[in-house]
N, C-alpha and C positions, 0 to 999 in steps of 0.2 A: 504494500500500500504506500501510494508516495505519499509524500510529505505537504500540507499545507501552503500555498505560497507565502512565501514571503517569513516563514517559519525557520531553515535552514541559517535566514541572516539572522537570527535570536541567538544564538546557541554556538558552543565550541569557540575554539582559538581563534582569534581577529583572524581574518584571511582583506586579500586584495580585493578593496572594493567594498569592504566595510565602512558604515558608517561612526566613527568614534567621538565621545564625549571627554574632552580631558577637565578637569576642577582642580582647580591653583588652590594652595593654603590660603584664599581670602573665600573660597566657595564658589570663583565665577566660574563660569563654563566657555569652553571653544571645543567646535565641533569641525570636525573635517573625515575625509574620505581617504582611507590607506591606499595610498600607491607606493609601488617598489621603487626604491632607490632618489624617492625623495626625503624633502626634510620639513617638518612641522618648526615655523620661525614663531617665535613672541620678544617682547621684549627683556625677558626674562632669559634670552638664551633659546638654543635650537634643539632636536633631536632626529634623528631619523627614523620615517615612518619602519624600517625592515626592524627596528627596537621592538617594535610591536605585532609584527606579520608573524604570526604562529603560537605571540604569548595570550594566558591564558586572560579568559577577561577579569575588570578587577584586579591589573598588574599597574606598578606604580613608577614612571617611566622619570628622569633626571636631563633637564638641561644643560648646555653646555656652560651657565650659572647655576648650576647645583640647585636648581629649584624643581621641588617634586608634585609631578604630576598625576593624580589617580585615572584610567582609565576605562574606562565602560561604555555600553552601546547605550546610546541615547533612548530612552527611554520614547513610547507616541509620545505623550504630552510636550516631553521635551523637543522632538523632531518639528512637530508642527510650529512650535513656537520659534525655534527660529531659521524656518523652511524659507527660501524667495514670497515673499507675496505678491499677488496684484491687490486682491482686495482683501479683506480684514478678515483675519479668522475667525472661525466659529472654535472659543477657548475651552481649554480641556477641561472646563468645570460644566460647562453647558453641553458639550459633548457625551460627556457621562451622565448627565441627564439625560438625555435626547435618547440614547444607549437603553439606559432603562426603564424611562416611563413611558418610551416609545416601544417598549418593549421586543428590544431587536432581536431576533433568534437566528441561530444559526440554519440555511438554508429559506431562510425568508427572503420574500420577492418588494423590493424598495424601489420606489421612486422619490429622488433628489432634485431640486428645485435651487438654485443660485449656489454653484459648486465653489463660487471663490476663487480659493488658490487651494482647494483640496484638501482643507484640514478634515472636515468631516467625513470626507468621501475615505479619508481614510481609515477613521474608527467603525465606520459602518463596515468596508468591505472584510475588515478582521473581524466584527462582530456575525456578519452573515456565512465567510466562508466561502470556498470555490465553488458548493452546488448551491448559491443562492445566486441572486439579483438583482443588482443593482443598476440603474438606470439614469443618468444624471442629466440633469438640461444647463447649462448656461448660458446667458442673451450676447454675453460677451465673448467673442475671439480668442481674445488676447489672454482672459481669465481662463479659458478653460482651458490654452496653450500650458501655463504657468501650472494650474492644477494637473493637469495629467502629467509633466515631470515631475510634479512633486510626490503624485501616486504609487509613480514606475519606480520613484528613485529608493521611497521606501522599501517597497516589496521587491527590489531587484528584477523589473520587468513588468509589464503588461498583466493585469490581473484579467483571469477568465472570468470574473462574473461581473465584470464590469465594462458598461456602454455608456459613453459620454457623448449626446447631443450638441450642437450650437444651435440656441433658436427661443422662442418661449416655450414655454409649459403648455399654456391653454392654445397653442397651434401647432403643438407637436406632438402631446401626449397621447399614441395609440397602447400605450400598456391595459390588458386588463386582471381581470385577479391578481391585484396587488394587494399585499396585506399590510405595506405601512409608506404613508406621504409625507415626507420631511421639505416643507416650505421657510426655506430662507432668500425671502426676499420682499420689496419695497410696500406689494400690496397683494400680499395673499390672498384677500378674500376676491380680487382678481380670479380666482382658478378655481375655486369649489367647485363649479357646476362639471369641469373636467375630473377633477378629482371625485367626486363621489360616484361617479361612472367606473373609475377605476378601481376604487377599493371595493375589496372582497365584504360581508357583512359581518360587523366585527373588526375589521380592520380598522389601522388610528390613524388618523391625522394629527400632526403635528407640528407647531409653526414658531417659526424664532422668527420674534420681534424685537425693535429697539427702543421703540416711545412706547407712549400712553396712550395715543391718540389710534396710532396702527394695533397697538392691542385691542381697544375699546371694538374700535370698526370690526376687527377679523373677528370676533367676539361675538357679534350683534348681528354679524353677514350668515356666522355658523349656524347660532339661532336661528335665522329668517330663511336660512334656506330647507331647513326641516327635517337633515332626515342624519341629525347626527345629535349623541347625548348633548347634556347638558356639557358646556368648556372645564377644562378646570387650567388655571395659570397662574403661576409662578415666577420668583426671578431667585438667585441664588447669589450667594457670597461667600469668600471664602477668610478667616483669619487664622495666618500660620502664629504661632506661638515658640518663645522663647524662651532656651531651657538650660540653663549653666548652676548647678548647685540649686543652692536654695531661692535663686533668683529667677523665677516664672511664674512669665507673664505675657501679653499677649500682643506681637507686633506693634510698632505703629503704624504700618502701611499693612494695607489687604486689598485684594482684590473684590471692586465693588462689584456695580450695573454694570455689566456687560449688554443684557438684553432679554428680556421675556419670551419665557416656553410656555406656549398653552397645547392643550391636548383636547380629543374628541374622537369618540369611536365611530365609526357607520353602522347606522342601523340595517334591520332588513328591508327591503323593497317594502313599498305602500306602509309601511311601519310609521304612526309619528310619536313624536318624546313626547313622555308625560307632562303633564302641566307642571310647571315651578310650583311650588308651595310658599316658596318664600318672596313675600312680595320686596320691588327695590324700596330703599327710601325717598318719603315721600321729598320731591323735585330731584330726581335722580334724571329724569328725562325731559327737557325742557319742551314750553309749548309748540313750538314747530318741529316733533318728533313725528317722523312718521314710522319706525320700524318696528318689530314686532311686540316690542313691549308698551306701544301706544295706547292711549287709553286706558292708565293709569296703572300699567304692569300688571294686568292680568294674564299677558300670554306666557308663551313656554317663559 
């Protein structure tokens, strides 16, 4: 049974063509790619990559200023972070959201919606695997140029379960029994009426936003179009914590708003969601509202 793509560059001795993370006694990181018979320069002093080509990982490599380097493969989170971008990542804390309450499984059939520079497209196709599906659209060229090296370069090549469009969504999407819609981009509720064509019943939708405003709307559009639960949306933060002896406590800096995950499953054919129970608060919806909850939030 072979081996998972992109699995092989996990594992064993650096070889040619690995990706490596090296961290200086202050914590920072530089990452590069082992080729034979060059040299890894800093200001700290030089080394050469063949120091590295066959030791084990997690070996601790010395400049020509005697300054000691820890080595290991770069971690997803870390790769993605500092991959080329065109456009802005989808960050490894929303990622692992998206992973889970998107509930991605292995050999699950995906549709991707504003691929970026590929950060996601890469948690997804390790989460789905070579007999799944992945299927990405992005409007841009030059983005999706930048995201497929960045896919290939990961997994050492061209992944099979993945197909990467140039175009939009709601003009290109012939996928059908899809079991999950990951929507990152400007105006999701743009594409509903294609997307719920395409997911299976039961399948999620799922959409990363950045304001309040594109939350509220894709929120309101999900409701009005009928044939999906009630949303639920979230935003996440992260604070790392600082720990020397008896002195811990928690960062000054952390990683805020990144951008809001909301979720929503498809129901079945001629199915509609129950009615809310919980009415909004009263002026929640102003007088020139017309969407579903008009008329003083008695709809879904």
């Amino acid at each position: 049974m072979s081996e998972p793509t992109g699995a092989a560059r996990r594992r064993g001795p650096f070889k040619v063509g690995d990706q490596v993370q090296l961290t200086d006694p202050k914590g920072r990181h530089y990452t590069f790619t082992l080729e034979a018979g060059k040299n890894f320069h800093t200001h700290k002093g030089s080394f050469p990559h063949d120091e590295l080509i066959g030791a084990p990982e997690g070996s601790v490599v010395r400049t020509t200023g005697n300054v000691a380097y820890l080595a290991l493969r770069p971690l997803l989170p870390d790769y993605v972070l500092s991959m080329p971008r065109g456009a802005a990542v989808v960050y490894p804390k929303d990622a692992g959201q998206i992973l889970a309450f998107a509930d991605i499984f292995p050999g699950a059939r995906v549709v991707e919606a504003g691929v970026g520079s590929g950060s996601l497209s890469s948690f997804l196709l390790r989460a789905i695997g070579d007999q799944g599906m992945l299927h990405s659209y992005e409007r841009r060229e030059d983005f999706a140029d930048i995201a497929r090296q960045n896919v290939e370069r990961y997994f050492g090549g061209p992944h099979p379960a993945w197909q990467l469009t140039v175009g939009d969504l709601q003009d290109n999407l012939s996928d059908t029994d899809v079991d999950r819609v990951i929507l990152d981009m400007l105006a999701p509720w743009e594409c509903l009426d294609v997307v719920k064509k395409a997911l299976v019943p039961g399948g999620i939708l799922c959409c990363y936003v950045a304001t309040t405003t594109q939350l509220a709307r894709t929120v309101e559009s999900i409701r009005e179009i009928g044939c999906f639960n009630e949303p639920t949306s979230w935003e996440t933060m992260i604070r790392n914590w600082h720990v020397e002896g008896l002195a811990v406590r928690p960062d000054h800096r952390m990683i805020g708003h990144t951008g809001f995950l909301l979720t929503a499953r498809r129901l079945a054919d001629g199915v509609e969601p129950p009615m809310r129970r919980r009415r909004p608060a009263k002026g929640a919806y102003g007088e020139d509202y017309d969407g579903p909850n008009a008329g003083g939030g008695s709809g879904r």
